[in-house]
C-alpha positions in Angstrom: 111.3 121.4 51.4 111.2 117.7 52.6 107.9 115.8 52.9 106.9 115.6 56.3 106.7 111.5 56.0 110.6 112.2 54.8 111.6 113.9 57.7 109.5 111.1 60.0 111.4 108.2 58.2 115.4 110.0 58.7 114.0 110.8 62.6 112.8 106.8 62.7 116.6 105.1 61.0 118.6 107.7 62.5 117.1 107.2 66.5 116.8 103.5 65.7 120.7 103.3 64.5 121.6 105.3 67.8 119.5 102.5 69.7 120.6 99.6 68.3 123.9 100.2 68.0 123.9 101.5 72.2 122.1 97.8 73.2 124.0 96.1 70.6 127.0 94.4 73.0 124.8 93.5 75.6 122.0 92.0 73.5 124.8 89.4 71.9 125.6 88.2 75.7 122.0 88.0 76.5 121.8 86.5 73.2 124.5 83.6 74.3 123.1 83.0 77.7 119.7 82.0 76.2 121.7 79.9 73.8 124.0 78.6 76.3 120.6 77.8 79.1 119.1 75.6 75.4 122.4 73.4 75.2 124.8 75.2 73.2 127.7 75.1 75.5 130.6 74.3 73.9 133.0 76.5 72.2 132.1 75.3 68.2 136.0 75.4 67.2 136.9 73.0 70.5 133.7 70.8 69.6 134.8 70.3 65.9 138.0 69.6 66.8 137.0 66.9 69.8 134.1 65.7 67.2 136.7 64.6 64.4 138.9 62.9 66.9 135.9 60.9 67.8 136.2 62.0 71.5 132.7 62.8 73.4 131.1 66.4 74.2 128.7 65.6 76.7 126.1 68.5 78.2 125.1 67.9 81.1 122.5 70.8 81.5 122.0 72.2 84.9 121.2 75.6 84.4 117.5 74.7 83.7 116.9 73.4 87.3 118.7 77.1 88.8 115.9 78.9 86.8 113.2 76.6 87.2 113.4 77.1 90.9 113.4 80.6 90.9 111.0 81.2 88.4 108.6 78.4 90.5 108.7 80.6 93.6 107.8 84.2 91.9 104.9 82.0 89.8 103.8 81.1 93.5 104.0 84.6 94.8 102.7 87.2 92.1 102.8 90.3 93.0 99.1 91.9 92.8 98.3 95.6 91.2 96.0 97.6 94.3 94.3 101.1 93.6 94.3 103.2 96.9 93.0 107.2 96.5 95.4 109.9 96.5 93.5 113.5 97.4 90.2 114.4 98.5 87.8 113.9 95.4 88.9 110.3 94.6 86.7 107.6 96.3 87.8 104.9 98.5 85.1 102.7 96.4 85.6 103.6 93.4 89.3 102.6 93.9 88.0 99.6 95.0 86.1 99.3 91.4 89.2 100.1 89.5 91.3 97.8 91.2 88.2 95.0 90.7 88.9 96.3 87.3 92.5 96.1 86.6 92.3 92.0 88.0 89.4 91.5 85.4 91.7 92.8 82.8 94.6 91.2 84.0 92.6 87.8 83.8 90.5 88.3 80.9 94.2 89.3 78.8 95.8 86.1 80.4 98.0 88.6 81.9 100.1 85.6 84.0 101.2 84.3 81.1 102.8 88.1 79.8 104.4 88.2 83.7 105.6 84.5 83.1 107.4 84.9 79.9 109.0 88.0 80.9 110.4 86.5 84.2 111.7 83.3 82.6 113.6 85.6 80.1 115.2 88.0 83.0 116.5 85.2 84.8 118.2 83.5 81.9 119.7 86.3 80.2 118.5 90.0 82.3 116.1 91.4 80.2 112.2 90.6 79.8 109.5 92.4 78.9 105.0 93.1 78.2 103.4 95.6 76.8 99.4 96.9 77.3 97.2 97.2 74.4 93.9 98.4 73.4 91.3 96.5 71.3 88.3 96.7 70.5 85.4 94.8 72.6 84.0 93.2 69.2 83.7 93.3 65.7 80.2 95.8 65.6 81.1 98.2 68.8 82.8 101.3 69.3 84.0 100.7 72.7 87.8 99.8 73.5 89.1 97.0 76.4 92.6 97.1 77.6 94.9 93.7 76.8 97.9 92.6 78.3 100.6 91.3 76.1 103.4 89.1 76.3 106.8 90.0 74.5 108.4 86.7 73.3 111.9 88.4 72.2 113.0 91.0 74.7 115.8 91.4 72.3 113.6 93.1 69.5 112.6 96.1 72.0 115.1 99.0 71.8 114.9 102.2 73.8 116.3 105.6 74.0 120.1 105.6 75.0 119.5 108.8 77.3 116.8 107.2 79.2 118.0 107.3 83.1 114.9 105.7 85.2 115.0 101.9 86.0 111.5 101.3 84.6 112.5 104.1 81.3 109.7 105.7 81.8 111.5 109.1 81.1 112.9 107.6 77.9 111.7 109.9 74.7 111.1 106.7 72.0 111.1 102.9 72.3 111.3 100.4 69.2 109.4 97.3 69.2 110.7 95.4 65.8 109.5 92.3 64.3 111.6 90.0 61.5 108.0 89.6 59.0 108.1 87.2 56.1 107.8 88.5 52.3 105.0 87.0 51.4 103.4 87.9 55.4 104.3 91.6 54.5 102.7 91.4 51.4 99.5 90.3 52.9 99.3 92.5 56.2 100.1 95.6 53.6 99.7 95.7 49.9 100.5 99.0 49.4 103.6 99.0 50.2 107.0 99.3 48.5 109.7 96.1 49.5 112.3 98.3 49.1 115.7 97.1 51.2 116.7 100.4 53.8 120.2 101.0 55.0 120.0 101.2 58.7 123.1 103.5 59.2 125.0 102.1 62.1 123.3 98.5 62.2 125.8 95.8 61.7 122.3 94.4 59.9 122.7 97.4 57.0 119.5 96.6 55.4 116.1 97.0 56.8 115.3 93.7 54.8 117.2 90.3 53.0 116.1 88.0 51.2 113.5 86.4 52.9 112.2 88.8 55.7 111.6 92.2 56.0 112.0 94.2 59.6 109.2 96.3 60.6 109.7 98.4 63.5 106.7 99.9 65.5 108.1 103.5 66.7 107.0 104.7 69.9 107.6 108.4 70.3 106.4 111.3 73.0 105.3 113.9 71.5 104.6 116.9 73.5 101.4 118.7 74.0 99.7 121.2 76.0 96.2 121.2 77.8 94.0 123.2 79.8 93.1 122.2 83.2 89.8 123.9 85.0 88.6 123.5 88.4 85.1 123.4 88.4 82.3 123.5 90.9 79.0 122.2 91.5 77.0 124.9 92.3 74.7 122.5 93.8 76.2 120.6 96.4 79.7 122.9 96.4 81.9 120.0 95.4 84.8 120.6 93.7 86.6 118.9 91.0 89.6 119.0 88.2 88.7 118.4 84.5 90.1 119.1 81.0 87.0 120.1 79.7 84.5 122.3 81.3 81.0 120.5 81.5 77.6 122.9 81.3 76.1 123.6 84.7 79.7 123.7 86.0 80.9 126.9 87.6 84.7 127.0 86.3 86.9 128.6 89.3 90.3 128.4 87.9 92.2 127.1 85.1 95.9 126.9 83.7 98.2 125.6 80.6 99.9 121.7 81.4 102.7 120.7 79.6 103.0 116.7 79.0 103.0 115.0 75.8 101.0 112.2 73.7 102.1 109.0 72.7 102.4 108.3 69.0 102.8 105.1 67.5 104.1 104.4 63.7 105.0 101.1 62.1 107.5 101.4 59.4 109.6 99.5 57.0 112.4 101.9 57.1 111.4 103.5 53.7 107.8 104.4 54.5 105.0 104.7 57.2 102.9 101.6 57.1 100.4 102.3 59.8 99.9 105.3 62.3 98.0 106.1 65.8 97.7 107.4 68.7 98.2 106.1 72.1 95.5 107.3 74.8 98.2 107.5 77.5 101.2 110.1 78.3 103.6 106.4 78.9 104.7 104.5 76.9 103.1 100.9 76.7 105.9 99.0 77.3 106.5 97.5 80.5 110.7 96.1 81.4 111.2 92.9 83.8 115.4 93.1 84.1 117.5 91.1 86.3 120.3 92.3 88.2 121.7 95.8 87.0 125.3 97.0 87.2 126.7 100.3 86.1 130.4 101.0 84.9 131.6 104.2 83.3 128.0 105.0 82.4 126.8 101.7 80.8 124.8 99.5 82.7 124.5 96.0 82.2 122.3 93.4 83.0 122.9 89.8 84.2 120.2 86.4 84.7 121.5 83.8 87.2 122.9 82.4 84.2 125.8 84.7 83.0 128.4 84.0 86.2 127.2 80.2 86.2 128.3 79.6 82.5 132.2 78.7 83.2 131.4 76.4 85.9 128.9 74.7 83.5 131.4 74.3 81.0 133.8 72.9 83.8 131.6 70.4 84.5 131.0 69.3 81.2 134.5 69.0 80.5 135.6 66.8 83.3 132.6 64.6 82.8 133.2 64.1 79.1 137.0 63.4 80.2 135.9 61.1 82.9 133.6 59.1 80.2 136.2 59.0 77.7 139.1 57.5 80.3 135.9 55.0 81.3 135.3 53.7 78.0 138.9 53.3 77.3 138.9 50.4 79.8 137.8 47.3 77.6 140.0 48.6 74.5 143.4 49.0 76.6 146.0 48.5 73.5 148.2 45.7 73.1 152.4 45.8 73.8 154.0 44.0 70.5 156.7 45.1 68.0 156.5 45.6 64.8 157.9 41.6 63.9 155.4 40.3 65.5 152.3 41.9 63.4 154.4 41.2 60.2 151.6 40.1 57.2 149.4 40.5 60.0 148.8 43.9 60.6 145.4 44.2 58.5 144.2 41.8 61.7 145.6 43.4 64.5 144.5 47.1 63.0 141.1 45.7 63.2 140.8 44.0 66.8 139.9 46.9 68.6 136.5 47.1 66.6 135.8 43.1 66.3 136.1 40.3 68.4 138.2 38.1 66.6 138.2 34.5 67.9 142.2 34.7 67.5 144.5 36.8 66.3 147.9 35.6 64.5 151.4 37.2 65.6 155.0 35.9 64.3 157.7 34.9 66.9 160.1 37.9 67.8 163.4 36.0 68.6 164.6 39.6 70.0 161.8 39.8 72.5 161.0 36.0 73.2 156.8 36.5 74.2 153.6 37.1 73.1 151.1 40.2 72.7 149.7 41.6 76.1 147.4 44.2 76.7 148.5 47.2 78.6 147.4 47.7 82.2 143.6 48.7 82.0 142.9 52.7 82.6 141.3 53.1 86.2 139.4 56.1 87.1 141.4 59.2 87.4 140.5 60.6 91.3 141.3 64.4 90.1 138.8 64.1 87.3 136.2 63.2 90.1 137.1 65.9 92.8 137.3 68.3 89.4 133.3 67.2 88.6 133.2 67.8 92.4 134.4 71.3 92.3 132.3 72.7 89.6 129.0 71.5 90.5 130.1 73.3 94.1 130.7 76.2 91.8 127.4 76.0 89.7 125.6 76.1 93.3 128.0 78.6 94.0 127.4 81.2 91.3 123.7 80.9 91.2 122.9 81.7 94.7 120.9 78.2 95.1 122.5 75.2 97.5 120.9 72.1 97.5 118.3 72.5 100.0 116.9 75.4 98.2 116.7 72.8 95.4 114.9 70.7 97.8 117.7 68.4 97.5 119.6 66.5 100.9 122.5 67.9 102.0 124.8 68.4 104.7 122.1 70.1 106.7 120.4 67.8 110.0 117.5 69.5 111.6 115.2 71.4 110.2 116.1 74.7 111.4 119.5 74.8 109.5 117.7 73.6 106.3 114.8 76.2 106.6 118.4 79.1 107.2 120.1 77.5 104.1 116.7 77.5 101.8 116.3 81.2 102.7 119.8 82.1 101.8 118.8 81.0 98.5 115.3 83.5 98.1 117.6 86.1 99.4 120.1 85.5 96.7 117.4 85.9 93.7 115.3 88.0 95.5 116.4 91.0 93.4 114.2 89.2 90.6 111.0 89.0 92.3 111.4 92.5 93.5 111.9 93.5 90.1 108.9 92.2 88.8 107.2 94.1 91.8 108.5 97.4 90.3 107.6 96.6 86.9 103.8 95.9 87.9 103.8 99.1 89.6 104.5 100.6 86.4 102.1 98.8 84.6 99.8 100.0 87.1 100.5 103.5 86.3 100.1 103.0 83.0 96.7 100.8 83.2 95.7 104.1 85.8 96.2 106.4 82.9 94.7 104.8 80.4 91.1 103.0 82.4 89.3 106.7 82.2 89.9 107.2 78.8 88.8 103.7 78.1 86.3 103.5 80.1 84.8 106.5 79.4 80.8 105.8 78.7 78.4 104.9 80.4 78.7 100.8 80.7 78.2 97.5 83.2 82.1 96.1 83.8 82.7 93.0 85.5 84.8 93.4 88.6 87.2 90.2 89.8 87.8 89.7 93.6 90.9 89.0 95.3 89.1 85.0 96.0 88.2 84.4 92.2 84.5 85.5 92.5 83.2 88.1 90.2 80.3 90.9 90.7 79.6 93.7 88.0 79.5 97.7 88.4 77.6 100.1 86.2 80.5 103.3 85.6 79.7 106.5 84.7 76.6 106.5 85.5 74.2 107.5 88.5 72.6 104.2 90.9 71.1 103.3 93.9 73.2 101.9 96.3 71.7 98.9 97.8 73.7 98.7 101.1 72.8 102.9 101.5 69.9 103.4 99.5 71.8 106.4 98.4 72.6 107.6 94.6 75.9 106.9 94.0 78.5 106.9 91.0 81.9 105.3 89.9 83.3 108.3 87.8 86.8 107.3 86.8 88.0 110.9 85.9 87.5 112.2 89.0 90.0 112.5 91.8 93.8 111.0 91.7 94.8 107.5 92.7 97.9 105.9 93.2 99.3 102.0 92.7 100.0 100.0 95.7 101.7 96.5 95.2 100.7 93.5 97.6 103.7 90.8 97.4 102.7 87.3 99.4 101.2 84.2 98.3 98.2 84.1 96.2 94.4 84.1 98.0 94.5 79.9 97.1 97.8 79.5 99.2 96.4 81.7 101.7 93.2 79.6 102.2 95.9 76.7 102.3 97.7 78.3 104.9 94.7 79.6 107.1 93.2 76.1 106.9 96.6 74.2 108.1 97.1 76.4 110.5 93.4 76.3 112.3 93.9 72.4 112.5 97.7 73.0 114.2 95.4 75.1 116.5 92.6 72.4 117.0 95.3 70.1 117.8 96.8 72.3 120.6 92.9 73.1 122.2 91.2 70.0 120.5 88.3 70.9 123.5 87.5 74.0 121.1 87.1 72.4 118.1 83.4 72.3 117.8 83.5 76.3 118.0 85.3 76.7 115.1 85.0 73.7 113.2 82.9 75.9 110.6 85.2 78.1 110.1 87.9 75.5 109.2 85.7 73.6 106.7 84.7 77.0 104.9 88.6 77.7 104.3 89.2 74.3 102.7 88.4 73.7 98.8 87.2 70.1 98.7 83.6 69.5 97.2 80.6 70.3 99.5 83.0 72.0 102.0 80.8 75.1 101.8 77.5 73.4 102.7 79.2 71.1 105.7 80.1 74.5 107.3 76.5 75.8 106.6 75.6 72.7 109.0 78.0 73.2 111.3 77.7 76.6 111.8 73.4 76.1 112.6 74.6 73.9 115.5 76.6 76.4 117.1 75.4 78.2 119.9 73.2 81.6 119.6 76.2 83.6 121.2 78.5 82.8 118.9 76.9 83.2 115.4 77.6 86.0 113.3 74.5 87.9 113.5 73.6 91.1 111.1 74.0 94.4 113.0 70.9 95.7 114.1 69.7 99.0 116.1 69.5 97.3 120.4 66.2 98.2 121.4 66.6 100.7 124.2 64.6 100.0 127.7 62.2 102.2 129.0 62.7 104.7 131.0 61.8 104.0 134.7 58.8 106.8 134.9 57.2 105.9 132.4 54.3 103.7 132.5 53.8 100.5 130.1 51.2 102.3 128.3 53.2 104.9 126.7 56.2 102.4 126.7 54.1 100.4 124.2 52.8 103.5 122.5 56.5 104.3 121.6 57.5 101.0 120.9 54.6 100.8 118.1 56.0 104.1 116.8 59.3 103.1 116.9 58.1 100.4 114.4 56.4 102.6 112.1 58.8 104.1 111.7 61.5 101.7 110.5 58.6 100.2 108.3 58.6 103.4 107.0 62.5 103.4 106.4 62.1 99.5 105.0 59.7 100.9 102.5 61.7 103.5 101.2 64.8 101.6 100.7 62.9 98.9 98.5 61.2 101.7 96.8 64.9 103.2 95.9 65.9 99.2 95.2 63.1 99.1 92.6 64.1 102.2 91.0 67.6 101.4 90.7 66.5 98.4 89.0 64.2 100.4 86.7 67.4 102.5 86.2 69.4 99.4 85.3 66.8 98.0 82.8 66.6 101.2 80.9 70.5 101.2 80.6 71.0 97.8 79.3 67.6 98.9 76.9 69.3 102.0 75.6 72.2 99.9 75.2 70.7 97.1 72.9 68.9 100.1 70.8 72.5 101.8 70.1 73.9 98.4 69.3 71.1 98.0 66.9 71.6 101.4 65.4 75.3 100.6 65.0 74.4 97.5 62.9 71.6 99.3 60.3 74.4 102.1 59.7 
């Protein structure tokens, strides 16, 4: 009977042969548009050939401006990841917490840069791509943060042929490979063998050449099945869904799931070099493609690049012609016959390189004149209408006239320039959109994993949609300060769902808001002093903040914000002043009463909170003497 590894390593070369060989074609045109966007635009056979002749092969790169723009516009509108609850036992703050979450870890993993990278690569060639990790916090902890990654190579991820979805996330297995030096391999594992594996199908037959050795990290589903109980608090009657029944709990149903587990193995083709498990049922790798098109069951994908290439190449051609006619001018050759050069040919096959202060010639009694130069080349008007045509065509196949360049053209008022700049987001909006749907993948995936994560008792910092930052305490009971009530963020409680906000970011926005408030003061400038606070607290200049402060003490009572407060009813026509006062006095016992109690609840929260982050200092110390 095989070894189980055996049987692991014919599953991994076999699946990743069937892979490879399905993405193969596509990834070689991707593979020449990112070539083609870095310069490499001429067919190498035509360039020799033009090289040896001494003739030019000018690139005149344009593509780079096409992606530029519309990579600039998606880097000014990222899409944002929003937790809203699903059924009755998730919490509208909690999902507030966990989205607070999710923008801490999207900062803290420089997640932009991940979203950047991947976008850049679908718009040149179709394909980009991230992927979410977890890490530990630090070197002496136990407890696990969630990363964001960014996937240089898009070409190194392979997935399932049978996969169906857009976003693959019903694909069984996904490779993420990795060309590693010898002597890197060596160091990241000793152990192991560097014997070369056939890869089956691979036009690459060997796992490994001389210098570098693949390893492939193997992402497979493996199916599973859990139990499920309903459980309720016999307490308070609330009722909840778990996978493990917790004491005190009264357990009121509970069934057999089927789903699956992600495993993860890194191999070299011959053995397993390192093995885990994933605590999420998706897979952690996140697709950005461009624009998809399916025929006879393949699907392909295309960057604004692909269609734009023979246009490029067009233009590159007609401008090298156009140079080489040019500098042809000066060096127009000279009409003589062969009696005339005589002894003197050495000269005369030298005058086109120097400037020889005269040059010799023998009388031709057959042809009774001297040497003249040819009629100088001129420019050639269908090499200039062809340059023309094909940077027409380059706007053409991209989608992106000038104004959406931000360049003048044939366009007068500003309402036709506005029409033909949208025309041009509309074209490549497929790409932004895409990015939309692969955040709300991510989101999914970062929703499955936070409770597993996050599953102790711990402070988190939370990010706000402005930049600002506050901190929440999860899994664990508090006071609420705005309620004075005990509250908790449990993350494995109820079901939430991802939402995805597309529009500019919360800086634009104040930008925005603030130009458009002094558009308003301009139209109603008799109003200005009401709102002048409000206009100076949306800009970002230093000390705006405090000048609204000022302006807003100089505003009249009326119209300052004031904190909501219980109106003091009148009295009651038949009743006298005495017992009007009497009331009044108990009236204000009583919400002495209430202020009490809520700063005795505030102090007990904080006791609450200094015990935690005590208990917490003791196990770190704990951890450290074991």
């Amino acid at each position: 009977m095989p070894k189980k590894e055996d049987v692991l390593i014919k599953e991994i070369t076999d699946r990743f042969s069937e892979s490879y060989d399905a993405d193969n074609e596509e990834n070689e045109e991707m593979l020449d548009d990112l070539r083609f966007t870095k310069g490499d635009q001429w067919p190498s056979s035509l360039k020799a050939e033009r090289e040896a002749d001494g003739r030019p092969c000018l690139v005149i790169n344009k593509l780079p401006t096409f992606v530029d723009q519309v990579t600039g516009d998606i880097r000014q509108n990222t899409p944002q990841i929003i937790v809203k609850p699903v059924d009755s036992q998730a919490d509208p703050d909690t999902a507030e917490v966990i989205t607070g979450l999710l923008r801490n870890i999207q900062m803290q993993s420089q997640a932009d840069i991940a979203y950047d990278t991947a976008i850049e690569s679908s718009v040149i060639c179709g394909k980009g791509a991230f992927r979410i990790v977890t890490e530990y916090c630090d070197d002496d902890v136990f407890e696990q943060e969630i990363k964001i990654r960014r996937i240089k190579n898009p070409l190194c991820i392979y997935w399932d042929p049978a996969s169906q979805e857009w976003d693959r996330s019903d694909a069984r297995y996904c490779f993420v490979t990795e060309m590693v030096s010898r002597e890197e391999f060596k160091k990241r594992y000793p152990k192991a063998t560097l014997k070369d594996a056939a890869g089956g199908k691979d036009k690459n037959i060997y796992w490994s050449h001389d210098k570098s050795i693949r390893v492939a990290e193997y992402l497979v589903k493996k199916p599973i099945v859990k139990t499920l109980y309903l459980l309720r608090n016999p307490l308070t009657g609330e009722q909840y869904v778990k996978e493990q029944p917790e004491e005190g709990m009264e357990i009121i149903r509970q069934r057999e799931v089927e789903t699956n587990k992600v495993m993860s193995y890194k191999t070299n083709g011959t053995e397993i070099l390192e093995e885990g498990e994933f605590p999420s049922k998706y897979i952690p790798v996140v697709m950005v493609y461009g624009k998809e098109l399916t025929i006879e069951g393949v699907t392909y994908y295309r960057g604004v690049v692909r269609h734009a290439k023979d246009a490029q190449r067009l233009y590159n051609y007609s401008r090298s012609t156009g140079a080489e006619l040019i500098s042809l001018v000066p060096k127009s050759p000279y009409l003589v016959t062969m009696k005339m050069i005589g002894s003197y040919q050495k000269i005369w096959d030298k005058a086109h390189k120097k400037n020889f202060p005269y040059l010799p010639f023998n009388v031709d009694l057959d042809l009774p004149s001297f040497p003249k130069r040819a009629e100088p080349v001129s420019s050639n008007p269908g090499i200039q209408t062809e340059i023309l045509i094909a940077d027409q065509e380059l706007h053409d196949t991209t989608g992106l006239q000038l104004a959406s360049l931000g360049k003048k053209s044939n366009e007068k008022s500003g309402r036709a320039i506005i029409a033909r700049q949208k025309e041009g987001d509309i074209a490549n909006f497929a790409y932004f959109d895409n990015l939309a749907r692969a955040l709300h993948y991510a989101g999914k995936i970062l929703l499955d994993i936070v409770p597993k994560i996050y599953d102790t008792e711990r402070v988190v910092r939370l990010l706000n949609e402005d930049g600002t930052e506050k901190f929440a305490v999860l899994n664990a009971s508090f006071i609420d300060r705005k309620t004075g009530k005990r509250a908790m963020y449990d993350l494995t409680v109820g079901k939430y769902d991802v939402i995805i906000s597309i529009g500019p970011s919360y800086g634009t926005q104040r930008e925005e808001a603030a130009q458009g408030m002094l558009a308003f003061l301009q139209t109603l400038p008799q109003q200005a002093a009401l709102i002048a606070d409000q206009v100076v607290e949306s800009m970002d200049w230093p000390g705006a903040q405090k000048i609204a402060k000022r302006l807003r003490k100089a505003l009249p009572p009326g119209l300052v914000d004031e904190p909501d407060a219980a109106p003091t009813p009148p009295p009651p026509p038949d009743m006298d002043m005495q017992d009007h006062e009497i009331k009044m006095k108990q009236e204000q016992a009583t919400l002495e009463g209430i202020e009490l109690d809520n700063k005795k609840k505030i102090m007990e929260m904080q006791r609450m909170e200094a015990e935690f982050a005590l208990k917490s200092i003791q196990q770190q110390k704990a951890n450290k003497n074991k």
